[in-house]
C-alpha positions, 0 to 999 in steps of 0.5 A: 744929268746935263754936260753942264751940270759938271762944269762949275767956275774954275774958282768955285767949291765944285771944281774940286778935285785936280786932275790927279784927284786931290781935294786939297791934301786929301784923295789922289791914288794909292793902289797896288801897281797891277790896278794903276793901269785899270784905274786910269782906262776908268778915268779916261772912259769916265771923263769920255762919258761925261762928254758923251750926251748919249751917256747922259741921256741913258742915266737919264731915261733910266733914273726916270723909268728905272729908279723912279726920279725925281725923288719928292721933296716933302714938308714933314708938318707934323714932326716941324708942329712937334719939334716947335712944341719943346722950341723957345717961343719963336722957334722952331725950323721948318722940316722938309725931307728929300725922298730918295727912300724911295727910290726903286731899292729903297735908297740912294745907292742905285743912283750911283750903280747905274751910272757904274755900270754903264761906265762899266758897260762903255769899258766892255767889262763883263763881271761886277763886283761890290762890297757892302755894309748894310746892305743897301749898296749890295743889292742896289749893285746886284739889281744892276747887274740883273738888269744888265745880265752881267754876273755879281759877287758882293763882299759883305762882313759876316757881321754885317750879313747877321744883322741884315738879313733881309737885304742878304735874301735880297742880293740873292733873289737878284742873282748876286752871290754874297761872300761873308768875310771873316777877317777883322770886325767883320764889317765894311772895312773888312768886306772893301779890302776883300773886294780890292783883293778880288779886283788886283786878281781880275783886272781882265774883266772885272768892275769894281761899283764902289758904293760911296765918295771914296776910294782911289780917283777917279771914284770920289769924283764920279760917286759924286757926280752920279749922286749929285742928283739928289742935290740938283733936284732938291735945289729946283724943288725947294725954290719951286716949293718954297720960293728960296732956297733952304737954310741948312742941309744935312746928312748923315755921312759914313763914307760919304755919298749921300752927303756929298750928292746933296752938299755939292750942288750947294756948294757955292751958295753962300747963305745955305749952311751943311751939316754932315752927321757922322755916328757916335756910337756909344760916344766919341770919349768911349772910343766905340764910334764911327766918328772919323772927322771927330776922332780921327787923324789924316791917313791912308786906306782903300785908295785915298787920303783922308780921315780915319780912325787909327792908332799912333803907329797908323793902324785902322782902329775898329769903328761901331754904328748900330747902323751897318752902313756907318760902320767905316773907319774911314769917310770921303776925301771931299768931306775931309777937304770941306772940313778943313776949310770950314765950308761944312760943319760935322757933328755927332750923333750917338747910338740912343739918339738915332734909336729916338729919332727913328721912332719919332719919325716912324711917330710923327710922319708915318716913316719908318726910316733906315737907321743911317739917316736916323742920325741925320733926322736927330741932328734935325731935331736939335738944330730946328729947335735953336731955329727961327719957324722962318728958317728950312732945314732939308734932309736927305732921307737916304733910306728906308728902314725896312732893313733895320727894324730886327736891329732896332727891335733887339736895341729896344728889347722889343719881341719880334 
């Protein structure tokens, strides 16, 4: 991570947000007065960190000799060769998946704790906190918090630790304490308002690790930032391994970190289209989805403007995934802003369409994927069959599936 890397043409689609965090009509800060003060010593050290090459040096060695980057880059022959076989004559995208599941913890996450607990450490703080949905944000947080010895407590909806029980064991083996919440659909929404309750009552000497692009600023930005590596390494490894760059991008987005982290070095490259996949649930027109962007309206939650899932008098509707971690009301201000001014494009994926693609993948390639990029691997299928065989596709494989195979096993009535 260069100084450089953060400093794109002032009339560029990176120079987002301004300096009071709004993309656009989206993002800014809407806190409790007790954090205001918090929130702002976090931006100037975050900014000071940015400018600080010992800062940048550190997050390097450590996702080198730490987590295990650069992530590969991979040409999946086998499910392109199967995709082309149900393909018009002619048709057919290549398929090529950035790696991040394998990433020391098994996603994308850890890229982004590392570079919160550094800012956390730079702040002199000595308690960290998260919340979680599937799990992956959690224990990517309680790893840093033991690699660091700093105690962790992680919120995570009680609905959520029943259908995650390996990642729960796993936050505990770490050293974290994991705290169910009861409250609402007892799912990440719920466990992300415990955690800020937890926050506004410990100011002194507690870090929030927010674990996707959204929040009050200056988290969407600095979430961003940390997670952009994903992109700037697929960008050096696809014109390395193909010559050019790719045609498509896409991600699946629940709040938005993983899309973001690959979308926005790309941003300014006008020949290569974005694809961010929300999820459908059981369908957009049943109302059980997670689809913000779809189904959602302009509001205020945890922090920020941005689209959400509410009723006419404002209040946060429930959303569903089978997958935990798109299991949010809510996505990231700068998806909401790249929607609205049309430089990515968002879809939908349903439940049963994910379940498909996770096996078609785990059949074709050898992977066992997380359920949330499931979802991406299904927009995948359906976009590279419209595709010239000239044409690229690359996909953010944000995860490994290790956790989800009892929710997978139970939704195909499968015996474990």
């Amino acid at each position: 991570m260069t100084q450089a890397s953060t400093t794109p043409l002032a009339n560029s689609f990176r120079a987002q947000p301004d300096e009071n965090g709004h993309f656009g009509q989206f993002g800014g800060r809407y806190v409790a007065e007790t954090l205001m003060p918090l929130i702002l010593d976090l931006d100037r050290h975050y900014r000071a960190a940015m400018a600080d090459q010992a800062f940048h040096d550190e997050f390097d060695w450590l996702m080198k000799h730490y987590v295990g980057r650069p992530s590969p880059l991979y040409y999946a022959q086998r499910l392109t060769e199967t995709l082309r076989e149900s393909a018009p004559e002619g048709r057919g995208a290549q398929v090529w998946f950035k790696r991040d599941e394998l990433n020391h913890t098994g996603a994308h996450k850890i890229n982004n704790c590392i570079g919160q607990i550094l800012l956390a450490k730079r702040m002199g703080k000595t308690r960290i906190i998260a919340e979680t949905g599937a799990g992956q944000h959690g224990v990517a947080t309680a790893t840093v918090a033991a690699r660091f010895g700093l105690p962790c407590v992680i919120y995570m909806g009680a609905r959520d630790i029943e259908r995650q029980q390996p990642n729960v064991f796993r936050m505990k083996l770490l050293g974290a304490e994991v705290v169910p919440v009861q409250s609402g659909a007892k799912t990440l929404k719920d466990a992300m308002n415990e955690a800020l309750r937890d926050w506004v009552a410990n100011v002194h000497d507690t870090f929030y690790i927010i674990g996707t692009a959204a929040g009050p600023h200056p988290y969407p930005e600095l979430v961003r930032e940390f997670q952009s590596v994903i992109g700037r390494e697929a960008r050096e490894q696809i014109q390395e391994l193909a010559g050019r760059l790719p045609d498509l991008l896409v991600a699946a987005i629940g709040g938005g970190s993983n899309a973001i982290g690959l979308f926005h070095p790309f941003l300014d490259d006008a020949d290569v289209a974005m694809l961010g996949i929300e999820a459908a649930g059981h369908g957009i027109e049943t109302g059980e989805h997670a689809a913000s962007l779809a189904g959602g309206t302009p509001g205020i939650l945890h922090g920020n403007k941005t689209f959400l899932l509410q009723d006419a008098d404002g209040q946060i509707a429930e959303a569903h995934s089978i997958s935990a971690g798109l299991d949010y009301p809510g996505i990231g201000p700068e998806h909401s802003w790249l929607k609205d001014i049309g430089r990515v494009q968002y879809e939908s994926v349903t439940d049963t369409e994910a379940l498909d693609a996770f096996q078609l993948l785990c059949r074709t390639e050898g992977i066992i994927p997380a359920l949330e990029p499931a979802h991406a691997i299904a927009a995948v299928a359906r976009k590279a069959r419209a595709m010239n065989r000239d044409q690229i596709i690359l996909a953010n494989l944000c995860g490994r599936g290790d956790k989800d195979i009892f929710t997978v096993a139970d939704a195909l009535g499968v015996a474990m």
